[in-house]
VEXVEXPA-403772 format. One line per 2 residues: number of its first residue (from 0); their letters; for each residue x, y, z of N, C-alpha, C, O. Coordinates in pm, whole numbers, plus 50000, padded with zeros to 5 digits. Layout:
N
NUM> a> X:Y:Z:X:Y:Z:X:Y:Z:X:Y:Z ~ ...;
***
This chain:
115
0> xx> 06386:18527:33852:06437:18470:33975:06505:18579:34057:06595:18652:34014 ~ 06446:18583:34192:06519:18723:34264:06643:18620:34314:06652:18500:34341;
2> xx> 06750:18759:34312:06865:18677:34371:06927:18776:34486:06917:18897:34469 ~ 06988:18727:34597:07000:18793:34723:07203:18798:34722:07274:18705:34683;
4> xx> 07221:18848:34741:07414:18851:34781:07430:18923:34885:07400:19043:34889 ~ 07498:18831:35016:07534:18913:35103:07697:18907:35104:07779:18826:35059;
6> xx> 07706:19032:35179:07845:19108:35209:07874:19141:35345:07784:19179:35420 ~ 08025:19127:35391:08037:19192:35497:08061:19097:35596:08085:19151:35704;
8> xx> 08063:18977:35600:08100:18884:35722:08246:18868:35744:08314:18907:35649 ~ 08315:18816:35851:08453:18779:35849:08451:18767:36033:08362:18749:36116;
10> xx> 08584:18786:36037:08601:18775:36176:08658:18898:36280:08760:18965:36260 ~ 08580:18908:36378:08577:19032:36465:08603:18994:36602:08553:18894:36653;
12> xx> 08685:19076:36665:08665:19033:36827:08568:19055:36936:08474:19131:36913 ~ 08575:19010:37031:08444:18999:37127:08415:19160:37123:08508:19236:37096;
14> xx> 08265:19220:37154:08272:19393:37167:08267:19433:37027:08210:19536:36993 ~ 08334:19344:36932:08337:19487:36755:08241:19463:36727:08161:19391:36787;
16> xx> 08227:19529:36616:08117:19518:36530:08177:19501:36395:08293:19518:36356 ~ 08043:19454:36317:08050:19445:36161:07883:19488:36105:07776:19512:36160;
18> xx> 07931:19481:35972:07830:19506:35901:07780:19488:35755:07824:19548:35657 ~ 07683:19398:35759:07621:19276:35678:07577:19346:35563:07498:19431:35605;
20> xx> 07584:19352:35468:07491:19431:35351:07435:19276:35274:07480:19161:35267 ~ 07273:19371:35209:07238:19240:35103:07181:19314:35011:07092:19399:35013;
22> xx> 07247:19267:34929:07216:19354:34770:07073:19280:34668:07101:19177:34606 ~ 06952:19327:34658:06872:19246:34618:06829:19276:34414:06807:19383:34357;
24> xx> 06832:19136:34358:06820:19229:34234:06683:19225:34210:06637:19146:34128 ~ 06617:19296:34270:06494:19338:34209:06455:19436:34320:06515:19412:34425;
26> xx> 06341:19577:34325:06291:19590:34412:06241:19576:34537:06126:19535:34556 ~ 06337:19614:34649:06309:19585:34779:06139:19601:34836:06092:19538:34930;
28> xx> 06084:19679:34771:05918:19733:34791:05910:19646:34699:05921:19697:34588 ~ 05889:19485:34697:05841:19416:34621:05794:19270:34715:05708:19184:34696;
30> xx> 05884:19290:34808:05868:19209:34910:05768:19203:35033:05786:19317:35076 ~ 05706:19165:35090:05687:19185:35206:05735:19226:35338:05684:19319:35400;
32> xx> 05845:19150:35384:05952:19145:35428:06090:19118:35391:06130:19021:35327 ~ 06131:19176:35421:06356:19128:35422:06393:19119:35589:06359:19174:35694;
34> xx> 06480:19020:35546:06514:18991:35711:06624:18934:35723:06628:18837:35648 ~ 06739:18950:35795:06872:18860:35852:06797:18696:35930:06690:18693:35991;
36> xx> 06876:18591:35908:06848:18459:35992:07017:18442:36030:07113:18506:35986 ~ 07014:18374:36091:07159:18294:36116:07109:18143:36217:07026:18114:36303;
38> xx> 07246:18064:36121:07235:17940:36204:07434:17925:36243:07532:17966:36181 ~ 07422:17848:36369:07551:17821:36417:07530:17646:36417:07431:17576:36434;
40> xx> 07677:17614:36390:07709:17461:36414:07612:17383:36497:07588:17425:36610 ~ 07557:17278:36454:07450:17231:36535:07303:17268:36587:07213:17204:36640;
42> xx> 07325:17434:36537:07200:17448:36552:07074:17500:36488:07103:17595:36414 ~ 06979:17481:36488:06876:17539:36336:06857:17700:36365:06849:17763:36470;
44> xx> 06853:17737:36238:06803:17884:36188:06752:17975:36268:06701:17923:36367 ~ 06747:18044:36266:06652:18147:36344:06674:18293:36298:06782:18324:36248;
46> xx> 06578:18381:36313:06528:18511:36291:06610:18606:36373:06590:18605:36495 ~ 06687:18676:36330:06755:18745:36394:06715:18902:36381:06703:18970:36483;
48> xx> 06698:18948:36272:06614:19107:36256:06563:19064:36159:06597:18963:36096 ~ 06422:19183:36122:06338:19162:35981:06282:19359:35999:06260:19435:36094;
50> xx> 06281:19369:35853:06179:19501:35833:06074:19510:35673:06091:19518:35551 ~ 05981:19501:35758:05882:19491:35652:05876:19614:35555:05933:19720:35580;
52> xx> 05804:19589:35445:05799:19706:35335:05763:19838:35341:05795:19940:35281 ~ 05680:19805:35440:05625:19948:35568:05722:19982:35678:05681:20070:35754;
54> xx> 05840:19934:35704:05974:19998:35783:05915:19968:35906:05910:20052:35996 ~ 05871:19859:35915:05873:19780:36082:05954:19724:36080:06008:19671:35983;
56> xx> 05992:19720:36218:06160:19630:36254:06183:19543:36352:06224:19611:36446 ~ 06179:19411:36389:06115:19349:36472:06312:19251:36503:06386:19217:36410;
58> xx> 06334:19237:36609:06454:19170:36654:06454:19058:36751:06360:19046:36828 ~ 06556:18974:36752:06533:18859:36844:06616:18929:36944:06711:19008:36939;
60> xx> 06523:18852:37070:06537:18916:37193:06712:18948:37251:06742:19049:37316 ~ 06818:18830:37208:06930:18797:37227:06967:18919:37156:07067:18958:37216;
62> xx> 06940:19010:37049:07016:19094:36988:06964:19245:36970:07005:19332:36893 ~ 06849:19250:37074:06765:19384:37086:06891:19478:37174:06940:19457:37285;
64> xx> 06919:19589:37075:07005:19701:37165:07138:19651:37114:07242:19706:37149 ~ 07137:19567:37047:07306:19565:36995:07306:19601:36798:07369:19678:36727;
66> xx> 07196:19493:36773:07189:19528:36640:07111:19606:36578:07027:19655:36653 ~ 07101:19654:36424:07014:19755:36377:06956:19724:36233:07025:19780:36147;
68> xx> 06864:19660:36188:06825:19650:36057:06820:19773:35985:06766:19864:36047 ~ 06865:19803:35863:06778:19936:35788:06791:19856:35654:06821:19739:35628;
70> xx> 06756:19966:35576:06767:19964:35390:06788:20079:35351:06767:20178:35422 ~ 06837:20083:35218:06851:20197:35137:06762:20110:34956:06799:20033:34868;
72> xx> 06626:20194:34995:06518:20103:34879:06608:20161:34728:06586:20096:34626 ~ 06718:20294:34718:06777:20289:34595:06883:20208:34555:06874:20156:34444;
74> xx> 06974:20189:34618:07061:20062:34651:06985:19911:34633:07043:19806:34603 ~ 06868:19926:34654:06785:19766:34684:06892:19701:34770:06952:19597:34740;
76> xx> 06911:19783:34897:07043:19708:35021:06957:19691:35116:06910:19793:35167 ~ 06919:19580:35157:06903:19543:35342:07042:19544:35399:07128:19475:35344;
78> xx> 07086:19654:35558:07162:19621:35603:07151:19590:35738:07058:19640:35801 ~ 07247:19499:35809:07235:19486:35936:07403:19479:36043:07502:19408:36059;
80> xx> 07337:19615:36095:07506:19663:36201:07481:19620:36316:07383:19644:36388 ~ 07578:19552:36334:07584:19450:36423:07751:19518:36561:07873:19517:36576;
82> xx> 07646:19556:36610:07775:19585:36761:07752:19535:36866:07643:19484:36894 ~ 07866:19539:36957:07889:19457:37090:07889:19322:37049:07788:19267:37092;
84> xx> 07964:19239:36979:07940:19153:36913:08000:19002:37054:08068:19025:37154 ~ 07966:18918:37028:07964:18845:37134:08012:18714:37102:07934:18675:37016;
86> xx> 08105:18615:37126:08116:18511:37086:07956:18393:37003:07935:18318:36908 ~ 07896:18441:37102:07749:18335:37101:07653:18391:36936:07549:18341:36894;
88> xx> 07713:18475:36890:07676:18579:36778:07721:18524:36649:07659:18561:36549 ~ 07844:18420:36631:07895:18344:36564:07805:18229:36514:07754:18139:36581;
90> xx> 07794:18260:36340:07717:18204:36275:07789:18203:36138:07900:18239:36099 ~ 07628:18122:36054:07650:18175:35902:07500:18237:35887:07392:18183:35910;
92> xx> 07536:18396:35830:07419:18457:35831:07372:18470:35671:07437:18501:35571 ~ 07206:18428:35692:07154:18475:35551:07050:18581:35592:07004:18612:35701;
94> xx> 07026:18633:35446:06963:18756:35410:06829:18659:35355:06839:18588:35256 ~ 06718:18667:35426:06563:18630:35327:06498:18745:35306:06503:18852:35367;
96> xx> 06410:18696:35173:06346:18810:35091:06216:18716:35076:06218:18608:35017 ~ 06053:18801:35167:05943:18694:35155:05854:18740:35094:05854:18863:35107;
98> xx> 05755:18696:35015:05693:18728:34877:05537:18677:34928:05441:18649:34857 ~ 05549:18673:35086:05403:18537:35075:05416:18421:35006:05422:18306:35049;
100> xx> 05421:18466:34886:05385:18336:34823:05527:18235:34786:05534:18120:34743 ~ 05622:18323:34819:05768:18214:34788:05922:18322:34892:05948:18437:34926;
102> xx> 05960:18226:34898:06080:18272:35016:06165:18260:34926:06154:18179:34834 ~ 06313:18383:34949:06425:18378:34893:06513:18396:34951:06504:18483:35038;
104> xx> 06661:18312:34933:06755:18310:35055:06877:18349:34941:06891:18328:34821 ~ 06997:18453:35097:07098:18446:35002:07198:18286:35001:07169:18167:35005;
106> xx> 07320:18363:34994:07405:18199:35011:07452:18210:35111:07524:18113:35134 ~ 07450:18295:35205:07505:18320:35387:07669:18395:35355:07729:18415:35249;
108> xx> 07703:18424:35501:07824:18475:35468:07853:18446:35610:07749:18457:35674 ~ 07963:18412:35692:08003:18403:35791:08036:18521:35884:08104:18622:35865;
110> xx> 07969:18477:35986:08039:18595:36104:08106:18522:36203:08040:18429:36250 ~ 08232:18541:36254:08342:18491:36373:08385:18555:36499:08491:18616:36511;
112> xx> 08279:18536:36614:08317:18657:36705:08433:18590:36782:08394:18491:36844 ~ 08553:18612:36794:08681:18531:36893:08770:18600:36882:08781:18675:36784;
114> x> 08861:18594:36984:08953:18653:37024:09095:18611:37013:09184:18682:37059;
***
């Protein structure tokens, strides 16, 4: 069973930044993709960065130029730095890990952009 743990959420003011780590226990080159989602109160999920096993990096439009997916494949860390942070940025963010054939989620970790 792969298991995902993310790190790094809390609360930041409008403009900071933070930065999300997800620790995967198994081989990151095992996946297809790894990717950040976040959902806020009321509203469903969505794709916020992803980088495939081949180091493509694909972002939702709301967060192109603020945020940055990478990894470190010895660590098995997906991370995602997150600046200019914005009230509307306030979520609970998970880390997925996709296999084709089966999806893996962490348990989320909160981000609080307010002042």
């Amino acid at each position: 069973q792969v298991q995902l743990v993310e790190s790094g959420g809390g609360l930041v003011q409008p403009g900071g930044s933070l930065r999300l780590s997800c620790a995967a226990s198994t081989s990151i080159f095992s996946f297809y993709a790894m990717g950040w989602y976040r959902q806020a109160p009321g509203k469903q999920r969505e794709l916020v960065a992803s980088i495939t096993s081949g180091g493509i990096t694909n972002y939702a439009t709301s967060v192109k130029g603020r945020f940055t997916i990478s990894r470190n494949t010895v660590k098995k860390t997906v991370y995602l730095q997150m600046n200019s942070l914005k009230p509307e940025d306030t979520a609970v963010y998970y880390c997925n890990a996709d296999r084709r054939v089966a999806n893996f989620w962490g348990q989320g970790t909160q981000v609080t952009v307010s002042s």
